[in-house]
C-alpha positions as CSV (number, residue, x, y, z in Angstrom):
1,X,-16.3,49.0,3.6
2,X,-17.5,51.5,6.5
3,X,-19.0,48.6,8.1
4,X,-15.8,46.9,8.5
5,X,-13.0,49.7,8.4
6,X,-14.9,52.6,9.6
7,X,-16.2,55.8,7.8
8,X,-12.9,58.1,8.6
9,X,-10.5,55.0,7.1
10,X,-13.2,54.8,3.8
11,X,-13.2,59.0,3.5
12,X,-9.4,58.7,3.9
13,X,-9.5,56.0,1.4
14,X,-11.7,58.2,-1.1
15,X,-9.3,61.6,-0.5
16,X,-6.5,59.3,-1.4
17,X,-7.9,58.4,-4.9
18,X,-9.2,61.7,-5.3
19,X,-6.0,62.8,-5.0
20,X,-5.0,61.2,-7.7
21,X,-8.3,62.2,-10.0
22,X,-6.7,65.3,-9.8
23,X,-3.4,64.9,-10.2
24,X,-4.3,62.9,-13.2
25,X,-6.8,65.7,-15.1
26,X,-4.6,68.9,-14.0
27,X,-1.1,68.0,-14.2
28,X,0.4,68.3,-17.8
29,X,1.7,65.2,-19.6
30,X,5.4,65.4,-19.0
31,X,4.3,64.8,-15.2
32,X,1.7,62.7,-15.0
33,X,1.8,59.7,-13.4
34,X,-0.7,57.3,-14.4
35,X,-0.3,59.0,-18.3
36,X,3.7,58.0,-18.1
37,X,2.6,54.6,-16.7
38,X,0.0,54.0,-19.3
39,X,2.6,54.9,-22.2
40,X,5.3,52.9,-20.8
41,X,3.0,50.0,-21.1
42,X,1.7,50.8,-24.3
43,X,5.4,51.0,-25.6
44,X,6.5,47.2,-23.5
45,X,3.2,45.7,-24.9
46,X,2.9,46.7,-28.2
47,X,6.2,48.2,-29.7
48,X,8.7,45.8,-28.1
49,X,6.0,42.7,-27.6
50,X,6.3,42.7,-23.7
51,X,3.2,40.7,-23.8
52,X,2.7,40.7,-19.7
53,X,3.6,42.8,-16.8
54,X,4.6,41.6,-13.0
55,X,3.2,44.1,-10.0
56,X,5.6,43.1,-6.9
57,X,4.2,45.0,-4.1
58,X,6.8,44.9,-1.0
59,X,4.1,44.9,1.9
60,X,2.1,41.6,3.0
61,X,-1.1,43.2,3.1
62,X,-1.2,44.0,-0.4
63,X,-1.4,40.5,-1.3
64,X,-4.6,40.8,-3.0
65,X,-3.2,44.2,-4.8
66,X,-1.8,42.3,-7.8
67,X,-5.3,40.1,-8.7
68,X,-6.8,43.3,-8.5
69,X,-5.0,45.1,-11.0
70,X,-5.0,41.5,-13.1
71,X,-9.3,41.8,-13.1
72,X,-9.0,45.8,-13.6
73,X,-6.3,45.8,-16.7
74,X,-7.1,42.3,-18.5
75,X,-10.9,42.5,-18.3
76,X,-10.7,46.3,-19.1
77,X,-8.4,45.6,-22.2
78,X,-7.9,42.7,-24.0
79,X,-9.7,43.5,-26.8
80,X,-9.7,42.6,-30.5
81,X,-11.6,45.4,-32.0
82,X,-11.4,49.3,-31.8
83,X,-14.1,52.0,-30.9
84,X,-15.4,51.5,-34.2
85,X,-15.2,47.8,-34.8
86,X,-12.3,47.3,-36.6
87,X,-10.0,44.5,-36.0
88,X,-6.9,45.9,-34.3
89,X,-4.0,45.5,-36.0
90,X,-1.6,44.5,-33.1
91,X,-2.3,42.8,-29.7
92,X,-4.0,45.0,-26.8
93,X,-3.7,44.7,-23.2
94,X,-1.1,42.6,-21.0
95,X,-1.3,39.6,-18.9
96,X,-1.0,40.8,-15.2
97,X,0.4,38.6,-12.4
98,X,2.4,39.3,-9.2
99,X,3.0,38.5,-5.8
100,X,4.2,40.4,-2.7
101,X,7.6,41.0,-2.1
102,X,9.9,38.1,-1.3
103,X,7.1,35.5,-2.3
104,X,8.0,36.1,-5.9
105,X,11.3,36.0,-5.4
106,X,11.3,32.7,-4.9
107,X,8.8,32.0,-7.6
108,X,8.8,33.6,-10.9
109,X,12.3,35.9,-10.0
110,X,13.9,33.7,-12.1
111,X,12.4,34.2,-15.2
112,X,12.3,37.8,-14.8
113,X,16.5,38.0,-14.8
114,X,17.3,35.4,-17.1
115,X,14.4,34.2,-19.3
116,X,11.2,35.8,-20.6
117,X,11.3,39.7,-20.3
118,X,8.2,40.4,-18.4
119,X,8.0,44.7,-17.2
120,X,7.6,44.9,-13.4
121,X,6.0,47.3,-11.4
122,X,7.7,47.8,-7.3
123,X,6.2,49.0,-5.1
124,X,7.3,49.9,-1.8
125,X,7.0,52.1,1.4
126,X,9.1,53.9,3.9
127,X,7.8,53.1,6.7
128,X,6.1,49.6,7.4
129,X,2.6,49.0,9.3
130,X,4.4,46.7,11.9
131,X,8.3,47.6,12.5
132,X,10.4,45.3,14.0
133,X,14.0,46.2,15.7
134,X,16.0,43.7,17.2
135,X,19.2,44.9,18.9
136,X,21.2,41.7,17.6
137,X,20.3,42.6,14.2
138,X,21.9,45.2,11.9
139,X,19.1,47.1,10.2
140,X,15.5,46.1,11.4
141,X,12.7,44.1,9.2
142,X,11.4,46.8,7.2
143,X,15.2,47.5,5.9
144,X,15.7,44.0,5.5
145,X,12.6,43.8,3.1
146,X,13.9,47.6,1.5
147,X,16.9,46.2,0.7
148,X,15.6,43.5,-1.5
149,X,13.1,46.1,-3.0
150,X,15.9,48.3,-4.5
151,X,18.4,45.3,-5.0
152,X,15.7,44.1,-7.7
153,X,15.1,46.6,-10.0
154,X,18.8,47.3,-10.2
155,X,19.7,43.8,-10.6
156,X,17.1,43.5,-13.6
157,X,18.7,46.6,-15.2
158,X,22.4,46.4,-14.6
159,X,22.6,42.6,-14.9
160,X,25.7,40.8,-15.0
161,X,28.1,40.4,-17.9
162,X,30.7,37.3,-18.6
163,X,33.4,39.3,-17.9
164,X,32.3,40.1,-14.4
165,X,31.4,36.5,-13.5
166,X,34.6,35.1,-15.2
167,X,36.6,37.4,-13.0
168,X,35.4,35.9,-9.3
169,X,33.6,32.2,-10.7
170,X,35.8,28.9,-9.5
171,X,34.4,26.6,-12.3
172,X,34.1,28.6,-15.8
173,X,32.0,25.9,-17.4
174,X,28.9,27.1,-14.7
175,X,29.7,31.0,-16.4
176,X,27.2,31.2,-18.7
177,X,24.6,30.0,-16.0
178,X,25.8,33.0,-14.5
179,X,25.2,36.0,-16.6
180,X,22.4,38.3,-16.0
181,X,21.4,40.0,-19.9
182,X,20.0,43.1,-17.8
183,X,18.2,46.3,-19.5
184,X,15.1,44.9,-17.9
185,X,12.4,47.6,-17.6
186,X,10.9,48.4,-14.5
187,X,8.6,50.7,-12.8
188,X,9.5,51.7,-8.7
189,X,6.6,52.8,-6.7
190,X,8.1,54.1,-3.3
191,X,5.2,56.0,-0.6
192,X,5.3,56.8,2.8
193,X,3.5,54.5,4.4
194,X,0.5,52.0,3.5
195,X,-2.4,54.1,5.1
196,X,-6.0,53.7,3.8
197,X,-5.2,57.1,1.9
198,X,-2.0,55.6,-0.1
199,X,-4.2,52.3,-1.1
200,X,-6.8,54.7,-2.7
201,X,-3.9,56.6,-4.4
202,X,-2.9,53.3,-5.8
203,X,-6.0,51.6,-7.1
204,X,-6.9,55.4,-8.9
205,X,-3.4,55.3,-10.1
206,X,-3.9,52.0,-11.7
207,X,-7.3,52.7,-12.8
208,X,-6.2,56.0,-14.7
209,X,-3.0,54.3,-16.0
210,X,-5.9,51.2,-17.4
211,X,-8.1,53.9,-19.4
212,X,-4.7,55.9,-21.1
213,X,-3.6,52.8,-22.4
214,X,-7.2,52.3,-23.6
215,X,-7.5,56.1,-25.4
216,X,-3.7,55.4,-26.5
217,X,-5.1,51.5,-28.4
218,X,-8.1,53.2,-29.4
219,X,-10.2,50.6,-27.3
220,X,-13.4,50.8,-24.8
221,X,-11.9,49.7,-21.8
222,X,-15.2,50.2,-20.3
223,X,-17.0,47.1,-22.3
224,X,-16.7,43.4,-20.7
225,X,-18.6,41.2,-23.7
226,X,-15.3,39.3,-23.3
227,X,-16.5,37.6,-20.2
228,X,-20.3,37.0,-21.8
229,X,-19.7,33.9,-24.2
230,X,-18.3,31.3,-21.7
231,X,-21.3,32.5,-19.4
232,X,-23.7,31.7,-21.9
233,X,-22.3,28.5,-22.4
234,X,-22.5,27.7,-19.2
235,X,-26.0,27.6,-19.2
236,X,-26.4,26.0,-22.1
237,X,-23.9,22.9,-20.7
238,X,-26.1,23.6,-17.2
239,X,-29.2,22.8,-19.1
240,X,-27.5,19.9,-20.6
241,X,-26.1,18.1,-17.6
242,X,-30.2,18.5,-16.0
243,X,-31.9,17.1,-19.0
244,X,-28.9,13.8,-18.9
245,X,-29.5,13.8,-15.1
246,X,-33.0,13.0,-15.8
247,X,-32.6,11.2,-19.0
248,X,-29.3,9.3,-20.1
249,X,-30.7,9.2,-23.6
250,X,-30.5,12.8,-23.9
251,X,-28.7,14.0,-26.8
252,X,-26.0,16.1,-27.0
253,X,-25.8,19.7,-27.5
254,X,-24.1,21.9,-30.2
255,X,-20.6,21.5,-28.6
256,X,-17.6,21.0,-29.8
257,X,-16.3,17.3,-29.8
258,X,-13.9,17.5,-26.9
259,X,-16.4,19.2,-24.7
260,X,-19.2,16.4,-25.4
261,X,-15.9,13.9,-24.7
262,X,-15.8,15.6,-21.1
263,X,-19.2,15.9,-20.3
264,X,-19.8,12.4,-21.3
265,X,-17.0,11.3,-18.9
266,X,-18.2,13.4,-16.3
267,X,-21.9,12.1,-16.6
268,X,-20.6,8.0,-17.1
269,X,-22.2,6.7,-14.1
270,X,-20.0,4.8,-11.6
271,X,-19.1,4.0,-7.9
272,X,-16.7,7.1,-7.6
273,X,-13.2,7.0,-5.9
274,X,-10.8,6.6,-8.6
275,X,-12.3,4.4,-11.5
């Protein structure tokens, strides 16, 4: 990272998630952020069954923010089994997805107000990295992009009853298309500015937020075997496509029967294109 940003934009980087190793080990419960984050999600995901969560940052350059907290919270965990060994006895971890800003709002939105109830986390900033003011325009670009950031999260918690789209909807048979169930939960994020400093704030705010939920399910979020069968397979099938390369006659591994369906398939010799 010095290499390409510089070694004052990686220090600021490091003070900014320091920052927040701090806050995180000296502040007392009732305050602390990534502890009221981490319980919040344990409460969605396991009380009230909010199996995944949505991170909607409102900044462009955060566009790999949301895979990064998918990799960080899902391989961290989704678990099956406590410190100890024992089967849990409810489901651990969430499924993390998101996009920047107005991106999702033209994507998955849509579910978020009036199907699935999915938790969101916004996150926004004050002042943006490339401000744009055009004197024929009422507010500039920043404000424009603001003003959807706040309009979300209220929308997903107000929502909008029959009554109020009865009282100003032409055709009543579209109504019910209309209403918005609300009481949606939601998480807003709002900084000053997105600064090497703030991103380290963030990724140590999600990391702490990860582990609490981890002490809280009673899980070693700091274990990955997850990821270690399908790589092992992997080799086995790797093995098995070089010995059929060599040999058609090859038998089969131990696979299950639709696997040894596809590879078969795959390995069918032919003239490509589309046979």
């Amino acid at each position: 990272m010095a290499l390409q940003f510089g070694y004052e934009a990686v220090d600021r980087f490091l003070q900014g998630a320091r920052s927040i190793d701090d806050h995180f080990f000296k502040t007392s419960h009732r305050d602390n952020l990534p502890v009221l984050m981490g319980l919040l999600g344990v409460w969605n995901a396991s009380f009230l069954g909010y199996g995944a969560r949505c991170v909607l940052p409102y900044c462009q350059a955060l566009l790999k923010f949301a895979p990064h907290i998918q990799q960080l919270d899902m391989e961290s965990n989704g678990k099956r089994v406590n410190m100890a060994g024992e089967e849990l006895g409810f489901d651990a971890g969430e499924i993390d997805f998101g996009e920047p800003g107005t991106n999702g709002q033209h994507s998955f939105y849509q579910l978020l107000h009036q199907g699935r109830v999915v938790p969101a986390d916004f996150i926004g900033f004050r002042h943006s990295q490339r401000p744009i003011d055009h004197p024929d325009e009422a507010v500039s670009n920043h404000d424009e992009l603001m003003s959807n950031f706040f309009a979300q999260p209220d929308a997903l918690a107000k929502g909008k009853s029959l009554v109020e789209v009865l009282a100003e909807e032409k055709y009543p048979e579209l109504a019910p298309h209309k209403v918005f169930p609300g009481n949606r939960p939601s998480n807003v994020l709002l900084l000053d500015q997105l600064t090497p400093y703030t991103t380290g704030q963030l990724l140590a705010l999600y990391e702490h937020r990860t582990a609490v939920q981890g002490f809280v399910w009673g899980i070693n979020s700091f274990d990955q075997y997850g990821v270690q069968l399908g790589k092992v397979t992997a080799d086995s099938i790797r093995d098995q496509i070089a010995q059929r390369r060599k040999n058609p006659a090859a038998p089969m591994g131990d696979f299950n029967s639709s696997t040894i369906a596809l590879l078969e398939a795959y390995l069918k010799k032919n003239n490509g294109g589309d046979k």
